[in-house]
C-alpha positions in Angstrom: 0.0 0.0 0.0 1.1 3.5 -0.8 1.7 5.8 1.9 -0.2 9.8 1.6 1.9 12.1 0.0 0.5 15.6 0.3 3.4 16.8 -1.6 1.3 15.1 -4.6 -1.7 17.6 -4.2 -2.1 21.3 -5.1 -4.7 23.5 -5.6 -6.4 24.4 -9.2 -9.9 26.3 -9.2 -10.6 25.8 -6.0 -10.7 21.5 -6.2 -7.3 19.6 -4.9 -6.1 17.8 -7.9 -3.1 15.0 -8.2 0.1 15.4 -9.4 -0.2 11.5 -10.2 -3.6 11.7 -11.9 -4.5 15.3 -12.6 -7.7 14.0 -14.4 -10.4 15.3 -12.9 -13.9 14.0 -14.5 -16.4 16.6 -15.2 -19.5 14.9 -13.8 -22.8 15.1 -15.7 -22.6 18.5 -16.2 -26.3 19.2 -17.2 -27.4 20.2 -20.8 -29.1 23.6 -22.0 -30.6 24.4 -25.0 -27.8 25.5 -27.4 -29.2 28.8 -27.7 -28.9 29.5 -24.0 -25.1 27.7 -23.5 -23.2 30.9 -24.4 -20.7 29.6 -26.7 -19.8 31.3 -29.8 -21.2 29.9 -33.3 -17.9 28.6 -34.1 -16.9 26.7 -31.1 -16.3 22.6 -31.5 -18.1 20.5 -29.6 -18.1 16.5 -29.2 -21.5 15.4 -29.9 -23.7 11.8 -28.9 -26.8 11.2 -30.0 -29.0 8.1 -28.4 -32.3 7.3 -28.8 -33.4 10.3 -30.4 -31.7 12.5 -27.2 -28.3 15.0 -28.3 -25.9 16.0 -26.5 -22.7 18.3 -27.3 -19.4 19.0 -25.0 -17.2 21.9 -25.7 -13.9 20.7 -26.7 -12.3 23.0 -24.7 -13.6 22.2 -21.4 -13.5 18.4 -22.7 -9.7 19.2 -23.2 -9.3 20.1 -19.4 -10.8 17.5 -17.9 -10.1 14.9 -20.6 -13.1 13.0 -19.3 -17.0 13.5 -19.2 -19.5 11.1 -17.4 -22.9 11.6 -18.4 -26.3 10.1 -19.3 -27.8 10.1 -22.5 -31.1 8.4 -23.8 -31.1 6.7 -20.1 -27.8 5.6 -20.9 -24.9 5.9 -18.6 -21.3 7.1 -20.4 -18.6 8.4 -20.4 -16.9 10.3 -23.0 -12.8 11.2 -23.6 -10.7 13.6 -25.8 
């Protein structure tokens, strides 16, 4: 078993990430309408489609996190970039 290393941890946006695994998922993050999500016309986005539901992730904040777990047409995933 590994012992705690604290030296491992620091601080980014207000959420301790690891040094060791600085993925941090972004956790069903919710869905607007596209009119009301802010982004500019041109920004990429992943999208999913299941069972006649959409869904589109900004690449961007994709990028950051690297992974997205979600729910889509009562369906539990998880999308990477």
């Amino acid at each position: 078993m590994t012992q705690f290393d604290p030296s491992r941890l620091y601080l980014f946006e207000g959420k301790l990430i690891d040094r060791v695994h600085p993925f941090q998922c972004w956790d069903h993050p919710g869905a607007v309408p596209p009119a009301q999500a802010g982004y500019a016309d041109d920004t990429e986005v992943l999208v999913a489609e299941e069972a006649g539901e959409a869904r589109a992730w900004p690449v961007h904040v994709i990028a950051s996190h690297h992974l997205v777990a979600d729910r889509l047409g009562g369906r539990e995933l998880l999308v990477t970039f």
